[in-house]
C-alpha positions as CSV (number, residue, x, y, z in Angstrom):
1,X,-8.5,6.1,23.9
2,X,-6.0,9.1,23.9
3,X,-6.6,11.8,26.1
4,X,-4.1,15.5,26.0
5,X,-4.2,17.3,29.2
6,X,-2.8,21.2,29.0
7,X,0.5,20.9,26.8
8,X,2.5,23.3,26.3
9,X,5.4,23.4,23.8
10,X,8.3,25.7,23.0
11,X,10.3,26.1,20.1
12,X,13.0,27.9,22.0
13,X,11.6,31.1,23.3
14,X,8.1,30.6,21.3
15,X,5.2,29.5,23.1
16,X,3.9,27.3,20.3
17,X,1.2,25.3,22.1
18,X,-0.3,26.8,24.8
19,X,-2.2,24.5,27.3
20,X,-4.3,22.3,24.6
21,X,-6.5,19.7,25.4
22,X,-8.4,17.0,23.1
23,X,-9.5,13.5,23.3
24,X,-10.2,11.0,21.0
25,X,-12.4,8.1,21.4
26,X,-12.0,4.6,20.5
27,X,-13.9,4.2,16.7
28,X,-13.9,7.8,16.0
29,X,-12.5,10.2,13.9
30,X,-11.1,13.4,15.1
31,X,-9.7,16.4,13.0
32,X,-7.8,19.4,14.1
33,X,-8.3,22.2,11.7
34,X,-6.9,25.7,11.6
35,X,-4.7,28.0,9.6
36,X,-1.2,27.2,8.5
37,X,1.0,27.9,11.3
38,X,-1.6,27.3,14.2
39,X,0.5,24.5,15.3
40,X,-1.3,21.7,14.3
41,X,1.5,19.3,13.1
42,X,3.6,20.5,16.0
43,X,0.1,18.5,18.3
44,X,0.7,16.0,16.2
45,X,4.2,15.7,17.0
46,X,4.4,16.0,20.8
47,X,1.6,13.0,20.8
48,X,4.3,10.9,19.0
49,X,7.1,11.8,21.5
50,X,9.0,13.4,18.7
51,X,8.4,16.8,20.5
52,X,8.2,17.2,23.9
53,X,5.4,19.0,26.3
54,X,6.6,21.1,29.1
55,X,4.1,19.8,31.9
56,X,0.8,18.3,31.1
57,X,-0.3,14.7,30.5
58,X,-0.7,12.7,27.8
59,X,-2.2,9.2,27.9
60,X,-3.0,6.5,25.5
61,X,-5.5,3.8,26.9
62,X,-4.9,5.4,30.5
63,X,-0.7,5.0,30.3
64,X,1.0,8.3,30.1
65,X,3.0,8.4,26.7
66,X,3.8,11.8,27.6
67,X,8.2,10.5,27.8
68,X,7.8,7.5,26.1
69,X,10.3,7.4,23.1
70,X,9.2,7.3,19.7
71,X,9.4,3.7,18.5
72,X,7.9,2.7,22.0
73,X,4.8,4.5,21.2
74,X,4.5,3.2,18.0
75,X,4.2,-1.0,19.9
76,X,1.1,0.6,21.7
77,X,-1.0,1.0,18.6
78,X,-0.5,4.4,17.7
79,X,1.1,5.5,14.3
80,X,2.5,8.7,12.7
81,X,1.7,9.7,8.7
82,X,3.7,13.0,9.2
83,X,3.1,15.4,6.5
84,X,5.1,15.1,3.7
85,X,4.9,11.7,3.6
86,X,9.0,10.5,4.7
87,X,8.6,7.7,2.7
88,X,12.0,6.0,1.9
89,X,12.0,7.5,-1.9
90,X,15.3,4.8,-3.1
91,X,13.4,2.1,-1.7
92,X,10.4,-0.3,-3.0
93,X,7.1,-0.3,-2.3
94,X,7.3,-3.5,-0.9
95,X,10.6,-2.3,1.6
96,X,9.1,0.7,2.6
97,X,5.8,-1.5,3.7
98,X,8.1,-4.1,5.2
99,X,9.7,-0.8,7.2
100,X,6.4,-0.1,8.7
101,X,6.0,-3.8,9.9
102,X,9.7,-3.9,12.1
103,X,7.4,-3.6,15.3
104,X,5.4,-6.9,14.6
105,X,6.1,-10.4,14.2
106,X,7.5,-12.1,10.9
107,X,4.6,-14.2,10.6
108,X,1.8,-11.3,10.5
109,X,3.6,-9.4,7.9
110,X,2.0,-11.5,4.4
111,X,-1.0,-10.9,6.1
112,X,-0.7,-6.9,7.1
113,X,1.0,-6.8,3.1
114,X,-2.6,-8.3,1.7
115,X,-4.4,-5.7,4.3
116,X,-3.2,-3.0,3.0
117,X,-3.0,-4.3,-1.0
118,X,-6.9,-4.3,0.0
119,X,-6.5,-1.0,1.0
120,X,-4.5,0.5,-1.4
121,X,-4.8,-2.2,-5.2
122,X,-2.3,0.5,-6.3
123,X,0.2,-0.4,-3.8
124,X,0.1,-3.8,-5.1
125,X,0.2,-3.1,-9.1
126,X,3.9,-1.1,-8.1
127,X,5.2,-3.3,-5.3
128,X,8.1,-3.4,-7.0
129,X,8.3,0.4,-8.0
130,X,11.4,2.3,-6.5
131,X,8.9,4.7,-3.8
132,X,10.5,8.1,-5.5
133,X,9.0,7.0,-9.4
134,X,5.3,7.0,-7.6
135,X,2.9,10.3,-8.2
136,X,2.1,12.3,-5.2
137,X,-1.5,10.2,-4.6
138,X,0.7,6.9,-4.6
139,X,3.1,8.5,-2.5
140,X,0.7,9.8,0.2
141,X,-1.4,6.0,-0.4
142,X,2.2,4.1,0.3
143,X,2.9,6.7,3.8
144,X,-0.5,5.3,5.0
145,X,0.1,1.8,3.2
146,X,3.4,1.3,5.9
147,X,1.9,3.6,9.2
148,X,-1.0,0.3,9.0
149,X,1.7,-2.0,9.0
150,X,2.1,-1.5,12.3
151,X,-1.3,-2.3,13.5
152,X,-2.4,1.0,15.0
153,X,-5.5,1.2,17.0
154,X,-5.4,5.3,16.4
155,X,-3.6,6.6,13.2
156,X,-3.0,9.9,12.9
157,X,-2.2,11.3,9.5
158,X,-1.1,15.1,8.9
159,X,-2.1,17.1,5.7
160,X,-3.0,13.9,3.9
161,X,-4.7,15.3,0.9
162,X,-2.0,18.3,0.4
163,X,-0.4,18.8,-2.9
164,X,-3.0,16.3,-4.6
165,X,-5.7,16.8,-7.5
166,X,-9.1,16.9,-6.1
167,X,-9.9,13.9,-7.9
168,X,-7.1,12.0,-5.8
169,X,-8.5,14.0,-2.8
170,X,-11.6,12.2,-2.8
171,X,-10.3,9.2,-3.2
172,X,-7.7,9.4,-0.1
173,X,-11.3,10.5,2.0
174,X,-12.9,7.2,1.2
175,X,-9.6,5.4,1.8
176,X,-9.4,7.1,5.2
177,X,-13.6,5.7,6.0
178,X,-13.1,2.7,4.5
179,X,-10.2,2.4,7.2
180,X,-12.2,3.9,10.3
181,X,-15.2,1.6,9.2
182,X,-12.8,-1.5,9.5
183,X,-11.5,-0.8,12.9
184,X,-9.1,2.3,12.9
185,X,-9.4,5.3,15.0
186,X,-8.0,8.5,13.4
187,X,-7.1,11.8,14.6
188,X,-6.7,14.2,11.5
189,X,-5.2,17.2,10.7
190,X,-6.1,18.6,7.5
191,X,-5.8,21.7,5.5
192,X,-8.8,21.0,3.5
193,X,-11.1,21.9,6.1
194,X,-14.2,21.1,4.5
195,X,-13.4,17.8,3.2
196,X,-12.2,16.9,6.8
197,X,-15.5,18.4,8.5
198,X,-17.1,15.9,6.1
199,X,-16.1,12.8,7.7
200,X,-15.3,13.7,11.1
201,X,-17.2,12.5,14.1
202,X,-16.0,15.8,16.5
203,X,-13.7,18.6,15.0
204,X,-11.1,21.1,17.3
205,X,-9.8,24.2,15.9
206,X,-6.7,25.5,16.5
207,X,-6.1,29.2,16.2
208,X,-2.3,30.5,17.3
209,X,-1.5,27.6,19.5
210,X,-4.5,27.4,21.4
211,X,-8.3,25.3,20.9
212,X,-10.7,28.3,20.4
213,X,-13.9,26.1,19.2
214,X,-14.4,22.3,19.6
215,X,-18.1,20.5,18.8
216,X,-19.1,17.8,15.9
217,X,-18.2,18.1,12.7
218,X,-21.3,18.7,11.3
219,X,-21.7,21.6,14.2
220,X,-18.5,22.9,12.2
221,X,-19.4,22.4,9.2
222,X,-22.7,24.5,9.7
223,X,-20.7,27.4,11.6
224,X,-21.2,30.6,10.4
225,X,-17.9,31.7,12.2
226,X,-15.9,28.3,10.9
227,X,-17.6,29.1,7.3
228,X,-15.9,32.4,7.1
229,X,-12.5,31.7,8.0
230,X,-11.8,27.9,6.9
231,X,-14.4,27.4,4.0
232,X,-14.4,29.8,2.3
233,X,-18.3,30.8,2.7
């Protein structure tokens, strides 16, 4: 389904990314762990065409993407949850899921809304909630809520659980199944290593800009070497 061939990025004279490589295959999901600063959102953000590789390929169902703008990216089926959510905090619930739908056609969106109030019953009790007035769990709920609006085939969602309460942590992990069981593919970057090991069907790690160590995620999870520096054990 999406397939990165040797990119390399720069931020200016910094070699940030240096010739990785992953794929990610239709009905799975994919995580990208590492320590803060390995570059994983900066992956993330070259797949999306808001960075830009210097040479290598990047293709989604066999079409390069690799200078594809933005917003033309997004009509192919692949969505963006950047970290930090970017919700629209002075607009509604509702608005900021009816921002995620501007890609599809007005008679899908009462449909797509009921998806994701399936999804997300919390999204429905404060449609009408200005977006800023929601706790951090809603927050990060409503930046997946409107990235489905969209009808992605592969959603990628970066640092989904940080800043939340363990309890809400769960929670967003069984939202993030219940949406790969219904028909998403997702490529996840977490900082919670352990909770993203968990669920995924093959794990990369990233260490300075480059994959060191790719395999299943249970292969991962039972990693001596992976144990010492990302779980803790």
């Amino acid at each position: 389904m999406l397939k990165v061939e040797d990119i390399n990025v720069y931020y200016g004279a910094i070699h940030a990314i240096k010739g990785v490589s992953l794929e990610v295959n239709e009905g799975e999901i994919v995580t990208l762990i590492g320590a803060n600063g390995a570059g994983k959102s900066t992956v993330l953000k070259t797949i999306s065409g808001l960075l830009r590789s210097k040479g290598g390929e990047i293709s989604f169902w066999d079409q390069s993407i690799a200078t594809m703008p933005p917003h033309k990216i997004v009509t192919q089926g692949l969505a963006h949850v950047p970290e930090g959510r970017r919700i629209f905090l002075q607009m509604t619930v509702l608005e900021n899921l009816e921002m995620g739908a501007y890609t599809q056609s007005k008679d899908t969106i009462n449909a797509d809304l009921e998806h994701v109030f399936d999804l997300f019953p919390r999204l429905r009790e404060r449609r009408k909630q200005i977006a800023g007035t929601l706790s951090g769990g809603e927050q990060q709920m409503l930046a997946m809520g409107r990235a489905m609006m969209s009808h992605p085939s592969l959603l990628m969602l970066d640092e989904p659980s940080m800043g939340l309460a363990p309890i809400l942590i769960e929670q967003i992990f069984e939202i993030i199944k219940s949406m790969n069981k219904a028909g998403t593919t997702i490529l996840l970057i977490e900082q919670n290593a352990q909770m993203a090991l968990s669920v995924a069907d093959r794990a990369y790690v990233l260490e300075t800009g480059s994959i060191a160590i790719s395999g299943s995620g249970k292969e991962l999870a039972e990693s001596d070497q992976i144990r010492r520096a990302y779980l803790g054990g």
